[in-house]
N, C-alpha and C positions, 0 to 999 in steps of 0.2 A: 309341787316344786314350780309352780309358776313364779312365786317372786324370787328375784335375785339381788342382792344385797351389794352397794359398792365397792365391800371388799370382796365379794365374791367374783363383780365383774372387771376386774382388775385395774378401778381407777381407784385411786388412791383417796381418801379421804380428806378434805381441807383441816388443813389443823384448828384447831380450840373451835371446833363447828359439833352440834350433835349428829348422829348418826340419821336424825330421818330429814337434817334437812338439806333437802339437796334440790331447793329454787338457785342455787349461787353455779349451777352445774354450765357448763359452756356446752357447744354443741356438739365437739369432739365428744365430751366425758359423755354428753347424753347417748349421743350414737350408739359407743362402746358396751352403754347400759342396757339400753334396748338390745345389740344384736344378741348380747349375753342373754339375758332374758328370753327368746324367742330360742336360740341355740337351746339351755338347758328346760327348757319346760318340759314338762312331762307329754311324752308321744299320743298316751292312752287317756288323755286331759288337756288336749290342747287350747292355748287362750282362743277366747272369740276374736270372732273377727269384727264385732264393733270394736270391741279392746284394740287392736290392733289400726285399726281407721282413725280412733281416737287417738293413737300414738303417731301414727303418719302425720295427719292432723297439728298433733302440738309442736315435732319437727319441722311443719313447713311453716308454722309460727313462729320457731323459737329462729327459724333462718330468716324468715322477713325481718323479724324487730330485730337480729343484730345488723341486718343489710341496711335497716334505716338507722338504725345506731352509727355506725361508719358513717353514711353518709352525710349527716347530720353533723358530724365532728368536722369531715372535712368543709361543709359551709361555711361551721363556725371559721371554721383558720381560716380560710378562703375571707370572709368578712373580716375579720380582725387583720388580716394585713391589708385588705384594701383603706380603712379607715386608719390605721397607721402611715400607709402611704399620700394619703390625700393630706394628710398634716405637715408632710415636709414643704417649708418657706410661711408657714403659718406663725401667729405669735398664741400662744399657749400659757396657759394656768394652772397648775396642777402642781399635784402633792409627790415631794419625793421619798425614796423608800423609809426615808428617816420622818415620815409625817412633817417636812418643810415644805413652806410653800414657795413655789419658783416658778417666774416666768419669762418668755423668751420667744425666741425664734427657734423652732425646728429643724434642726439641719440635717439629721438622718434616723433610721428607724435602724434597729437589731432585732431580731428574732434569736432568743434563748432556748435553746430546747436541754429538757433536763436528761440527763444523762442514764437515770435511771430505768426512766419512762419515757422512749420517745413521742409518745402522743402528749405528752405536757411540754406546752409550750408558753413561753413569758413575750408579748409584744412592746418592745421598749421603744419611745420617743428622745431622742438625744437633744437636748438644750445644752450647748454647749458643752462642755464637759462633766455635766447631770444626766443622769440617764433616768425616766418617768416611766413606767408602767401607763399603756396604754389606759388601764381601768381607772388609774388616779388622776385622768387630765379633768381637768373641771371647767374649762373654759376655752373656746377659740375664738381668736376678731380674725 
């Protein structure tokens, strides 16, 4: 009884996913996975403890790359509104949501954040009463 199975360790299974694939796991479900695991092993057959070094191991992996994931997101915003902001009193060229092309003066930036997902975020450039997705400007004088 070393292995324990995700329904066994009482994280729920992601929907329309197969049952052995569990790379999509976050660090909580992983945790939960492992203590299970360790918790119901067999006493009279305990895992190795390379097994175990191994699994410490991919925890302190699986925490760094999300720690650089985050961080990495907030550079991005962090950059995207600085270069939004350096655009305000600029004259600009760029495509509006409608694939038009339009150009002007800068008068203010928006940040959209979608409602669903607060980590998605839209950086808008306002041309008068146009508003431009920072990603469609195609030109500054």
């Amino acid at each position: 009884m070393s292995r324990v199975n995700a329904f066994n360790a009482g994280v729920s299974a992601p929907a329309a996913r197969g049952t052995n694939d569990l790379k999509d796991l976050d660090l909580n479900q992983f945790l939960q996975l492992m203590i299970s695991e360790l918790t119901n092993q067999d006493p009279l057959n305990p895992m190795d403890n390379t097994q175990l070094v191994q699994q410490l191991g991919s925890i302190r992996e699986i925490a760094a790359t999300d720690k650089l994931s985050n961080a990495l997101s907030t550079l991005q915003a962090e950059q995207s509104l600085t270069t939004a902001s350096s655009l305000i009193g600029k004259q600009i060229t760029a495509l509006t949501t409608d694939n038009e092309n339009i150009s002007g003066k800068v008068d203010r930036i928006t940040v959209d954040v979608d409602e669903d997902n607060g980590d998605q975020r839209r950086y808008l450039v306002h041309v008068g009463d146009q508003q431009v997705e920072l990603k469609n400007v195609r030109e500054v004088q």
